[in-house]
VOVOFI-809331 format. One line per 5 residues: number of its first residue (from 1); their letters; for each residue x, y negated, z negated of N, C-alpha, C. Coordinates in Angstrom, 2 decimals. Layout:
BEGIN
NUM> a> X:Y:Z:X:Y:Z:X:Y:Z ~ ...
//
This chain:
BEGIN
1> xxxxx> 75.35:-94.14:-108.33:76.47:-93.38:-107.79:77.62:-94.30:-107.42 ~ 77.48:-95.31:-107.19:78.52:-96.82:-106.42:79.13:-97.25:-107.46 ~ 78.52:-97.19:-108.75:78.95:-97.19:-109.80:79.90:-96.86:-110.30 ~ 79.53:-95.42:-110.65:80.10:-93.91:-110.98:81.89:-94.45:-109.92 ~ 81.56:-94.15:-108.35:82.68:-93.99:-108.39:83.44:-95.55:-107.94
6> xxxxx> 83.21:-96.44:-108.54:83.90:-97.40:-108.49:84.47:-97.86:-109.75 ~ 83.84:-97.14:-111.05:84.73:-97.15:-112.40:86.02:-95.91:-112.06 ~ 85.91:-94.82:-111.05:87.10:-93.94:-111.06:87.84:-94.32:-110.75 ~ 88.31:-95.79:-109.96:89.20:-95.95:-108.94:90.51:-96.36:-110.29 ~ 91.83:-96.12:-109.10:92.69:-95.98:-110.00:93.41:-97.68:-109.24
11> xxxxx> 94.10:-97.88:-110.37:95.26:-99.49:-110.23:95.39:-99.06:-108.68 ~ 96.27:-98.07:-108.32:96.96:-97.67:-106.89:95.71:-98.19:-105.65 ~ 94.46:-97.27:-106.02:93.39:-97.51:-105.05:92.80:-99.39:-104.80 ~ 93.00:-99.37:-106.10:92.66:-101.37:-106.03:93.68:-102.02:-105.83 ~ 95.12:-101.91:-105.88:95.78:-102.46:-105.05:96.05:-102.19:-103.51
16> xxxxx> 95.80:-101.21:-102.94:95.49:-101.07:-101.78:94.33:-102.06:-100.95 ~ 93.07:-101.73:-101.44:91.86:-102.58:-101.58:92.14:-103.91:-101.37 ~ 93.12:-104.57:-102.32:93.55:-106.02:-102.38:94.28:-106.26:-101.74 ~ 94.84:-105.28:-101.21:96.18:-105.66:-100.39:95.15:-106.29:-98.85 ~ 94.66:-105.29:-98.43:93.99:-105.67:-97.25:92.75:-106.48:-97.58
21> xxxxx> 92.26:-106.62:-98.51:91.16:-107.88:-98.62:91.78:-109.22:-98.79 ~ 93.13:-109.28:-99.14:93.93:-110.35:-99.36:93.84:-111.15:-98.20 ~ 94.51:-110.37:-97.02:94.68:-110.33:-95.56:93.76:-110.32:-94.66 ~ 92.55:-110.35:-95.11:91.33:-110.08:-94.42:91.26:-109.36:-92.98 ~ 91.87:-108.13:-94.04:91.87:-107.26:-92.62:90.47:-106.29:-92.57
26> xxxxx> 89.64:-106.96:-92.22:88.17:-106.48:-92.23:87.50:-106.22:-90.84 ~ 88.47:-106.33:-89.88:87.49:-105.90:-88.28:88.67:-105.14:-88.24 ~ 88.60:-104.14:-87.14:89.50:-103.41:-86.50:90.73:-104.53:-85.64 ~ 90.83:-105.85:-85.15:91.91:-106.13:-84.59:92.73:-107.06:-85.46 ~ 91.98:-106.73:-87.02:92.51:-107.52:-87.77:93.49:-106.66:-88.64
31> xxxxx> 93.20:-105.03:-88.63:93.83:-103.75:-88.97:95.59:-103.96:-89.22 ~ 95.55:-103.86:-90.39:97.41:-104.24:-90.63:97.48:-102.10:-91.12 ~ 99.12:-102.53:-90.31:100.00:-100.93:-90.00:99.83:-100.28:-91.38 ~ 99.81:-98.98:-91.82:100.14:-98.27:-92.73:100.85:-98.87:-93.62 ~ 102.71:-98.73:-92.88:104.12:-98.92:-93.40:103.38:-100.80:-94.13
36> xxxxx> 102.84:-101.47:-93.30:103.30:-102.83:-94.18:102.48:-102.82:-95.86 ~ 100.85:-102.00:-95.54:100.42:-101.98:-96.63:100.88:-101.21:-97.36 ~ 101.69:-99.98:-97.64:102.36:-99.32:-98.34:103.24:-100.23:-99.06 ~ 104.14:-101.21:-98.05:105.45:-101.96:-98.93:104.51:-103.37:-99.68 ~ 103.69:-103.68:-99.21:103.12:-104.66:-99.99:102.23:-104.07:-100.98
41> xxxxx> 101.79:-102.98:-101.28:101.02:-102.52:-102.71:102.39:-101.88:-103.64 ~ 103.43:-101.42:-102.94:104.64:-101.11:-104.04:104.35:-99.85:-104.76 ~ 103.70:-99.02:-103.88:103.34:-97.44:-104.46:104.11:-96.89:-104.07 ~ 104.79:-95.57:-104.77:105.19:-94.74:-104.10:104.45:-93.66:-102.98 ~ 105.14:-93.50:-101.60:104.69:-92.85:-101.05:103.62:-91.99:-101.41
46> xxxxx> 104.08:-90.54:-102.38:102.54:-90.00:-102.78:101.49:-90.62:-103.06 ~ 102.01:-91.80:-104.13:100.78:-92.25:-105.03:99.82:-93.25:-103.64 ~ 100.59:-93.44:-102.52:99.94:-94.28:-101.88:99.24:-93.30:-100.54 ~ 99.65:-91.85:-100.48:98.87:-90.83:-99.68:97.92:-90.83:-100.40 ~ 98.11:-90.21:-101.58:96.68:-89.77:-102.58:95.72:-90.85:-102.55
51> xxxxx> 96.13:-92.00:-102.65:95.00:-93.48:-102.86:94.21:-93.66:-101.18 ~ 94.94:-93.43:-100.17:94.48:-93.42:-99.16:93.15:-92.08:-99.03 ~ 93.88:-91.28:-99.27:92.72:-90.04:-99.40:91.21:-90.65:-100.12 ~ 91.47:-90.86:-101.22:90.33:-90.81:-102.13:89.46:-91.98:-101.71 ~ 90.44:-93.23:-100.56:89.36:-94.42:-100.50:88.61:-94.15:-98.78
56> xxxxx> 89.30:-93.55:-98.08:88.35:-93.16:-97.21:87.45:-92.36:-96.71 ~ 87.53:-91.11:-97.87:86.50:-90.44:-98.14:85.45:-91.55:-99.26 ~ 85.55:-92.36:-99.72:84.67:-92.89:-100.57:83.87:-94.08:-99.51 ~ 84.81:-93.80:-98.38:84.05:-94.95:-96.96:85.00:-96.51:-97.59 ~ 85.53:-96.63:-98.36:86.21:-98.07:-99.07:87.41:-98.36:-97.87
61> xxxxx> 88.04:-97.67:-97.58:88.67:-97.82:-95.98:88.16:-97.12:-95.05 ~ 89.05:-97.95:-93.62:88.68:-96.82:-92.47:90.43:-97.03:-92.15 ~ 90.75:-95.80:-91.06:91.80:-95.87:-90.57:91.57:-95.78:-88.96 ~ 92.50:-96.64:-88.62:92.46:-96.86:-87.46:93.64:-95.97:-86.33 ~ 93.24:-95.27:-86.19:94.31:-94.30:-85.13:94.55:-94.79:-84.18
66> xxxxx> 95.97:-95.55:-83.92:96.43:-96.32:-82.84:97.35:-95.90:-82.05 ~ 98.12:-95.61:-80.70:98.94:-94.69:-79.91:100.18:-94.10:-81.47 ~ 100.64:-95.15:-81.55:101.49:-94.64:-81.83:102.03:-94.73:-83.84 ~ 100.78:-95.24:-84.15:100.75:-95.63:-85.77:98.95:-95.76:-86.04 ~ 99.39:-95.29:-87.69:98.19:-95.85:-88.03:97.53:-97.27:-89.06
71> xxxxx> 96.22:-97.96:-88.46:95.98:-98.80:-89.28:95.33:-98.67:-90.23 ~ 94.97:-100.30:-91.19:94.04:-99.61:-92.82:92.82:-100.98:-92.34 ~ 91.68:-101.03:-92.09:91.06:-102.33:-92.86:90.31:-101.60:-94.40 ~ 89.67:-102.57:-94.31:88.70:-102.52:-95.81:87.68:-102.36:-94.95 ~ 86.50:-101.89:-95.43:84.83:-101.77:-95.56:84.08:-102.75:-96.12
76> xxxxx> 82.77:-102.53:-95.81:81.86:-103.89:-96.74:81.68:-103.07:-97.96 ~ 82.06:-101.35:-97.74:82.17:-100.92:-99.26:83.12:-101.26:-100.44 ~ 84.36:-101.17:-99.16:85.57:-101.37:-100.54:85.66:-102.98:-100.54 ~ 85.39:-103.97:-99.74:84.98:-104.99:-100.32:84.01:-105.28:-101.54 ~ 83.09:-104.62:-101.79:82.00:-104.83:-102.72:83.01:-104.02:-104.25
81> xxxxx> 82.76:-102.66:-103.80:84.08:-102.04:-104.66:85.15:-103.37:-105.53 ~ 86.02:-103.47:-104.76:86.79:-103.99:-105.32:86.06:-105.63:-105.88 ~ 85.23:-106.15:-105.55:84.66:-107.53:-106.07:84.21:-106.79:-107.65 ~ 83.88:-105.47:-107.63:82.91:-104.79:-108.72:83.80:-104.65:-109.65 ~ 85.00:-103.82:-109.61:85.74:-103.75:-110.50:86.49:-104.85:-111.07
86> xxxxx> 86.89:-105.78:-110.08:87.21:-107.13:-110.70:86.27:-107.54:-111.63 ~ 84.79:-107.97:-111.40:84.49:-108.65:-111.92:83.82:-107.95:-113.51 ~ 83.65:-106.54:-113.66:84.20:-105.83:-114.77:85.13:-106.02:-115.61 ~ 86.46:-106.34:-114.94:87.47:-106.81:-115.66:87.82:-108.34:-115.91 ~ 87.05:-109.22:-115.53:86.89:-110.20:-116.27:87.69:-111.50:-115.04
91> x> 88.15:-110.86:-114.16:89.30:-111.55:-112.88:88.56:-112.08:-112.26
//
């Protein structure tokens, strides 16, 4: 099944993924804002709602609900995720 849906993921969802594995934003106080990972993956708004949707229902992010914004880390899923599809593609 980890499989299955880690061949669905789209460019948008793995640059998201990379964006915050780049950054090792992998604990909650390491959690970078929405707005910065949006301008550093270079999606458009929708394409970067929709990618958010599909990776934290897949558990590949969590979001962090903070007073007044929200954060993104990665998972040890979408870490593995994204190591998977890389190394599929040969990167």
């Amino acid at each position: 099944y980890f499989c299955e849906i880690v061949s669905s993921l789209s460019i948008d969802d793995l640059s998201i993924l990379g964006v915050l594995n780049d950054n090792e934003a992998e604990i909650k106080f390491k959690a970078i804002p929405k707005v910065i990972v949006l301008e550093e993956s270079k999606l458009t708004d929708a394409n970067f709602r929709k990618s958010l949707y599909r990776l934290e229902i897949a558990k590949f992010i969590e979001i962090i609900k903070d007073h007044k914004s929200h954060s993104l880390i990665i998972t040890p899923f979408g870490q593995k995720a994204l190591f998977t599809s890389l190394s599929k593609e040969g990167i």
